[in-house]
C-alpha positions as CSV (number, residue, x, y, z in Angstrom):
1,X,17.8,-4.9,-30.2
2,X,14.1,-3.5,-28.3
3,X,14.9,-1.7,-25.0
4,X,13.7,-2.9,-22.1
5,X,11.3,0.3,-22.1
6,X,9.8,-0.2,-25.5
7,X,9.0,-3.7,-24.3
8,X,7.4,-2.7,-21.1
9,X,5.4,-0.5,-23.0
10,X,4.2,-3.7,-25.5
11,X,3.9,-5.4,-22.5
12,X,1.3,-3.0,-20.9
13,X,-0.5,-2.4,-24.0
14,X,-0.6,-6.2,-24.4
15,X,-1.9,-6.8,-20.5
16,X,-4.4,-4.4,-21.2
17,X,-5.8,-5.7,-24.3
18,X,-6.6,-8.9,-23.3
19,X,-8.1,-7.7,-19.8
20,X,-10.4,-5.5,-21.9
21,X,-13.4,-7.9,-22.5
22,X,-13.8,-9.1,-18.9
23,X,-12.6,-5.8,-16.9
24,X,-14.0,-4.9,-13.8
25,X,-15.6,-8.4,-13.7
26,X,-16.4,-9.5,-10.1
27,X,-18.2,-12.6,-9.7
28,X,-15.3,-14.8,-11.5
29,X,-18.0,-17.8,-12.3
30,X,-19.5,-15.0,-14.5
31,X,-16.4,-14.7,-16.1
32,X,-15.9,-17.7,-16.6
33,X,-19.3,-18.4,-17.9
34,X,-19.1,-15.8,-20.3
35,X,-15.4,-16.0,-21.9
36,X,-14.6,-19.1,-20.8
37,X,-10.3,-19.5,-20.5
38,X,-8.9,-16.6,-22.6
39,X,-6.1,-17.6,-24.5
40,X,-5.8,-14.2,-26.3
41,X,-7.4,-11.0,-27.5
42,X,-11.4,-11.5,-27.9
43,X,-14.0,-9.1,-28.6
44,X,-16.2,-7.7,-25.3
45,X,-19.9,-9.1,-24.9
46,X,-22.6,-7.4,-23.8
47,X,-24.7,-7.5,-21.9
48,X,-22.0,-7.4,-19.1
49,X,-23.4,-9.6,-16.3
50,X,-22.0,-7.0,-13.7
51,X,-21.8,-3.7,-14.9
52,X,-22.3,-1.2,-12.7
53,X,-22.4,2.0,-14.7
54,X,-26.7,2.1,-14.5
55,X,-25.1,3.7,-11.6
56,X,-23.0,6.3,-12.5
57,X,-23.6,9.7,-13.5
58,X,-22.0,12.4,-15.6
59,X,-23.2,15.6,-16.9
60,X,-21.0,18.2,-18.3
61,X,-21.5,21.6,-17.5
62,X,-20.8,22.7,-21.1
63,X,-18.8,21.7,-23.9
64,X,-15.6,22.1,-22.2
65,X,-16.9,19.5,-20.2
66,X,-17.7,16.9,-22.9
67,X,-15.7,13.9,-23.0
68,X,-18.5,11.4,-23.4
69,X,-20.0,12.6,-26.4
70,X,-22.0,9.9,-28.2
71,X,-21.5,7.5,-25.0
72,X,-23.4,9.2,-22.5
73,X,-26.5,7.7,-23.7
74,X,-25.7,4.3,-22.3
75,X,-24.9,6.0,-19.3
76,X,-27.7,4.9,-16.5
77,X,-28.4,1.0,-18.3
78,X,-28.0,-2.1,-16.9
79,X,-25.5,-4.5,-18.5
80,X,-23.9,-2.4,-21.2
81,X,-20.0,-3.6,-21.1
82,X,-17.7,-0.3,-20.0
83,X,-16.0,-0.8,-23.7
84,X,-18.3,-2.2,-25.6
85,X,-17.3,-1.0,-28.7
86,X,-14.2,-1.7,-28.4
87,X,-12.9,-4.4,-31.2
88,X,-10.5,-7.4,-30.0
89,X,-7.2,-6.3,-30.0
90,X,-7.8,-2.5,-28.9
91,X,-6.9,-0.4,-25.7
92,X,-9.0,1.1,-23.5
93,X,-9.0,4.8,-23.0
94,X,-6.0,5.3,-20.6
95,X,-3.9,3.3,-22.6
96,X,-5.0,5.3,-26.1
97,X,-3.7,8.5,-23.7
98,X,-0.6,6.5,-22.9
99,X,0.0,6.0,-26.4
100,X,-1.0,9.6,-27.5
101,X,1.6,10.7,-24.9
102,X,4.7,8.4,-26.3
103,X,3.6,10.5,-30.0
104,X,4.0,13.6,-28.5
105,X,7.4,12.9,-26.3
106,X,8.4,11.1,-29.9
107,X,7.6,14.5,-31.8
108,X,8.7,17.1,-29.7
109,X,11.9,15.3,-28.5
110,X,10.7,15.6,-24.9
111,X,8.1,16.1,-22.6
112,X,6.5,19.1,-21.7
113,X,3.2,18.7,-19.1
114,X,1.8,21.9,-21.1
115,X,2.0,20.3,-24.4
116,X,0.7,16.9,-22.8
117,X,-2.1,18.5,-21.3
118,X,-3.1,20.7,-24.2
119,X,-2.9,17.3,-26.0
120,X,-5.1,15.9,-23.4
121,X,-8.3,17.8,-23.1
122,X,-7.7,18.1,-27.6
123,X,-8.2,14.3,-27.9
124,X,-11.1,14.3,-25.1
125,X,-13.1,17.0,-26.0
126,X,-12.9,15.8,-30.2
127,X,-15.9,13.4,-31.0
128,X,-15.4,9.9,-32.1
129,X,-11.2,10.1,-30.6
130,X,-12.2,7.6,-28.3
131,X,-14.7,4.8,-28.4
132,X,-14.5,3.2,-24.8
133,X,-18.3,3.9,-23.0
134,X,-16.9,4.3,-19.6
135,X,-14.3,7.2,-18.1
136,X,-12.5,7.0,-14.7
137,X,-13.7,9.2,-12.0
138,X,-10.1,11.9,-12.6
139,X,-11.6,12.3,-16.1
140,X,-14.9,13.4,-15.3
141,X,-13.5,15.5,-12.6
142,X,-10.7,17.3,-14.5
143,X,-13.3,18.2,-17.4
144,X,-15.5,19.4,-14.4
145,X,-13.0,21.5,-13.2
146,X,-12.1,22.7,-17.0
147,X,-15.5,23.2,-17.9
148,X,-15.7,25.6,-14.5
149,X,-12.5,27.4,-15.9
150,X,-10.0,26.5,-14.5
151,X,-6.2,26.6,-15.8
152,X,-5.4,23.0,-16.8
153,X,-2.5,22.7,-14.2
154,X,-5.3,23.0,-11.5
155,X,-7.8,20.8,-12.8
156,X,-6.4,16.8,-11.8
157,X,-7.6,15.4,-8.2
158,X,-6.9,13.5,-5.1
159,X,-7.7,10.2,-6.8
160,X,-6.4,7.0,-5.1
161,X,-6.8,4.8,-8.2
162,X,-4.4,2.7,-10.1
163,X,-5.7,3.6,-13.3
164,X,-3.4,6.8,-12.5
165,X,-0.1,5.1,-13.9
166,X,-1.1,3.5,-16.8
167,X,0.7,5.8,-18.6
168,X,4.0,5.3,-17.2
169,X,5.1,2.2,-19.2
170,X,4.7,4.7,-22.4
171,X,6.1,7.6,-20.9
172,X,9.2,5.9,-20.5
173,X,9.3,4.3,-23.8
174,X,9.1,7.6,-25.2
175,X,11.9,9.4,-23.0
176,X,14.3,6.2,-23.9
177,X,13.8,6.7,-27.6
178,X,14.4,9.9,-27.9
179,X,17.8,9.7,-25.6
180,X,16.4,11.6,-22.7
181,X,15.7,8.7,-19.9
182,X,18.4,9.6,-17.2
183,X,17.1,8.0,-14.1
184,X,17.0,10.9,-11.7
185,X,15.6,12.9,-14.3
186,X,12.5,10.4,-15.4
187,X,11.5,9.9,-11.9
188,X,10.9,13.6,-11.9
189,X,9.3,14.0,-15.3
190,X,7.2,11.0,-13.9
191,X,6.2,12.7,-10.7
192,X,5.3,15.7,-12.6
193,X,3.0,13.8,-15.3
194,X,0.8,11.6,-12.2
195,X,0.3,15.5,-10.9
196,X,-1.3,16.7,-13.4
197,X,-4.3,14.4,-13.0
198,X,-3.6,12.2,-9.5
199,X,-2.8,14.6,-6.9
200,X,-2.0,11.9,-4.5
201,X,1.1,10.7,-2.9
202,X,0.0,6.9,-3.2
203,X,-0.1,6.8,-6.8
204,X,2.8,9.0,-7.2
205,X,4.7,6.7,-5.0
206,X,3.3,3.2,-6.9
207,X,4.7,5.0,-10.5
208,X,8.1,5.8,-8.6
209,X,8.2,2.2,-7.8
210,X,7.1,0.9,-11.3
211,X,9.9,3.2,-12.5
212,X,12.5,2.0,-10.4
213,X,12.0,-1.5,-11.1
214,X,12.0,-0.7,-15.1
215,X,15.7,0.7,-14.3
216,X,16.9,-2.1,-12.7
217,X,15.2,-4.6,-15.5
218,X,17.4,-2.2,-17.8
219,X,20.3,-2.6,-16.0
220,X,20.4,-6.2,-15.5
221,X,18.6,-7.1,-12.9
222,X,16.2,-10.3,-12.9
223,X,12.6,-9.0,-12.1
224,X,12.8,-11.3,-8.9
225,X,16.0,-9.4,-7.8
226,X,14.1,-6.0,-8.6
227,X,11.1,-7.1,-6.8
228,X,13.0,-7.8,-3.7
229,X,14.7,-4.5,-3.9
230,X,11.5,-2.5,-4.7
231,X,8.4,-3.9,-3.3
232,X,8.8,-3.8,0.1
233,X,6.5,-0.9,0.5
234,X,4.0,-3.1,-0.6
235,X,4.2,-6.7,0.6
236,X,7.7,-9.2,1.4
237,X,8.8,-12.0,-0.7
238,X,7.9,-14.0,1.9
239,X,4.5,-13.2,1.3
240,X,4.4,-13.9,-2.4
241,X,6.0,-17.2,-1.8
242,X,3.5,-18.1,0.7
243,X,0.4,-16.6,-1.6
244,X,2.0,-18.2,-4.7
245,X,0.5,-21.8,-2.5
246,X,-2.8,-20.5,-3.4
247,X,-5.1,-19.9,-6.5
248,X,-4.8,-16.8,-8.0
249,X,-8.1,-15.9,-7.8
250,X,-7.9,-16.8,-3.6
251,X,-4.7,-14.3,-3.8
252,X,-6.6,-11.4,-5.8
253,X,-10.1,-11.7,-4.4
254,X,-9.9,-12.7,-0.4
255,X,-6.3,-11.6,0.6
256,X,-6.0,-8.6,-1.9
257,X,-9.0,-7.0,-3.3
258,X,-9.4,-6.7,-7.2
259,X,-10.7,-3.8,-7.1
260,X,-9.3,-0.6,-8.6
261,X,-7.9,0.9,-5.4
262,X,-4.1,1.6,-5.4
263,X,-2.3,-0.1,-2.4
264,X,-3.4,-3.3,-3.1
265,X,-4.0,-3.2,-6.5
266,X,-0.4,-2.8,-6.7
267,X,0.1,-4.7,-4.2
268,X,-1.8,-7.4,-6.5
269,X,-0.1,-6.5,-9.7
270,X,3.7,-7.0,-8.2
271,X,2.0,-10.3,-6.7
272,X,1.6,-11.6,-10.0
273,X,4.9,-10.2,-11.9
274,X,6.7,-12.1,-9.3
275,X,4.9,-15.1,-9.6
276,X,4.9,-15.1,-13.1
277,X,8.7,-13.5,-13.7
278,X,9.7,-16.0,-16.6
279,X,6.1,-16.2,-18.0
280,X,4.6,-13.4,-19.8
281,X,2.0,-14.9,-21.7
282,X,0.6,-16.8,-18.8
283,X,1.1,-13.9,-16.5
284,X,-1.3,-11.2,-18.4
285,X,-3.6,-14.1,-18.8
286,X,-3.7,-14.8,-15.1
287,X,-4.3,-11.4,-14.1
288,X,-7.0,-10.7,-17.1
289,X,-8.9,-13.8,-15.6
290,X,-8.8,-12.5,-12.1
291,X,-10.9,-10.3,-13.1
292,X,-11.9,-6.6,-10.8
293,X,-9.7,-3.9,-12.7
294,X,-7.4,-6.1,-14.3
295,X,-7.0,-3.4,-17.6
296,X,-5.1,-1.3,-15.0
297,X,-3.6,-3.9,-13.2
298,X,-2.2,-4.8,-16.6
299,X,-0.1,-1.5,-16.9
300,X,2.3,-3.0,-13.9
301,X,2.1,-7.0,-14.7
302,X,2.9,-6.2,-18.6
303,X,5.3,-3.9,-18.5
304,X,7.2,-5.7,-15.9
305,X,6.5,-8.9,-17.5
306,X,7.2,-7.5,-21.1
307,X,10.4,-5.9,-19.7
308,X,12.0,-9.5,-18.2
309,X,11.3,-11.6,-21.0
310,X,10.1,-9.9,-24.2
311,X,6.3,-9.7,-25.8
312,X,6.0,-13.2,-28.3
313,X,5.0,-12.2,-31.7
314,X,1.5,-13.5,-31.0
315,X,0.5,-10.3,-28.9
316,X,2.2,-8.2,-30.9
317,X,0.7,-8.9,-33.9
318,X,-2.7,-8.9,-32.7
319,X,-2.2,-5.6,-30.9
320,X,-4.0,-2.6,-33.2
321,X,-2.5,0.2,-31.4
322,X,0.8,-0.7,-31.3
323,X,3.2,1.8,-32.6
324,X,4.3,0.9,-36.0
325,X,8.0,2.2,-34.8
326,X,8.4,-0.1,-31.9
């Protein structure tokens, strides 16, 4: 039988997969204009009608620096898609780390934040590792810091961004399979991995909770029972029953924003696992087609979706980077 864990992980991996093509969209009638209704993985389009990444701007201060290799030429254009290279099916760049940690957890029998973070700035810094055009803000300021010399454990930042867990579902698949997940100790080994890179007691706090809810899912618990426990920090169940009267998108766009932001990204991303407890497949799809940063949104709504009810063959199969093992 797969462990709640190893299905959270398919679950995130899954969420993210099929949020890759229209992430960060923000005008939903573009969306919808350009995918239509998504009814699973599809390959990403450019040009993307609302890219912003003509303004962004990254230049490494030497090759310690250097994570965008061959991408930082479409740095500074309009309409180039964040992961346009990307094929249908794949994961974008947080989740490829997510995945690179569960290998190294899986090899060395346990985690070590040396080891991941040697790991880390190995797969980043070697050409042609990753393929996704656009990194997260912690990225380019880690590498900063690295490329200015400082020790690794000194390099993540204040970031306030829910990309910053998207490595937990992973992170706990791996510590269940190799018979270390005790729940006192993962929280800790969680809290110690989101410091590395997300100094900030938001985002340390949202991974607790993410945690916590995956150990009640494996003890028993219905993910509305877990919810209720859990994510009062965040919002009541009498607010998800009065927001589940609405359209998702009038949820996730007017009372939450759907941007990347933490508190109510999360906020959004428990919205929608409770909403959508008993429905996996139409939960990831809901959230892809919300658009804003769904991909990251998708680390919360699949895991805890893929945990309550299981990933259907139809996402696994399609999914390239799922661990043959799992």
């Amino acid at each position: 039988m797969t462990s709640i864990y190893t299905q959270a992980m398919r679950g995130a991996l899954a969420a993210d997969a099929v949020a890759m093509p229209v992430h960060w969209y923000y005008d939903t009638d573009a969306l919808d204009r350009d995918y239509g209704r998504l009814e699973g993985y599809v390959v990403p389009k450019n040009p993307h009608s609302g890219s912003i990444l003509w303004r962004s701007k990254y230049t490494p201060r030497n090759e310690r620096g250097n994570i965008l290799h061959d991408q930082a030429q479409f740095w500074g254009r309009r309409g180039i898609h964040y992961h346009q290279f990307l094929e249908a099916g794949d994961n974008t760049v947080n989740y490829q780390l997510g995945l690179e940690l569960y290998r190294l957890v899986s090899e060395h029998g346990g985690y070590d934040p040396d080891a991941w973070l040697e790991r880390y700035i190995a797969c980043m810094l070697k050409p042609g590792w990753h393929k996704d055009t656009y990194l997260e803000e912690y990225h380019r300021a880690f590498f900063d810091n690295y490329a200015q010399g400082k020790a690794p454990r000194k390099c993540g930042i204040d970031d306030l961004h829910i990309g910053g867990i998207s490595q937990i579902p992973c992170l706990l698949a791996a510590l269940d399979e190799v018979g270390l997940y005790a729940p006192d100790e993962s929280l800790k080994i969680v809290e110690t991995h989101i410091d590395l890179t997300h100094r900030n007691h938001h985002v340390r706090q949202a991974a607790a909770t993410l945690t916590r809810l995956l150990q009640q899912l494996s003890h028993g618990a219905g993910l509305h029972e877990a919810l209720e426990s859990e994510a009062a920090a965040y919002a009541t169940i009498a607010q998800f029953e009065t927001w589940s009267k609405f359209p998702d998108r009038v949820v996730i766009g007017r009372q939450l924003t759907p941007a990347c932001y933490l508190l109510e990204s999360f906020t959004a991303s428990l919205y929608l696992s409770w909403k959508y407890a008993d429905e996996f497949s139409a939960g990831i799809l809901a959230n892809a087609h919300c658009g804003g940063d769904n991909c990251h949104r998708g680390a919360v709504v699949g895991a805890l979706l893929g945990a309550a009810n299981g990933v259907p063959e139809r996402w696994r199969k399609g999914l390239k980077a799922l661990p043959s093992q799992s």
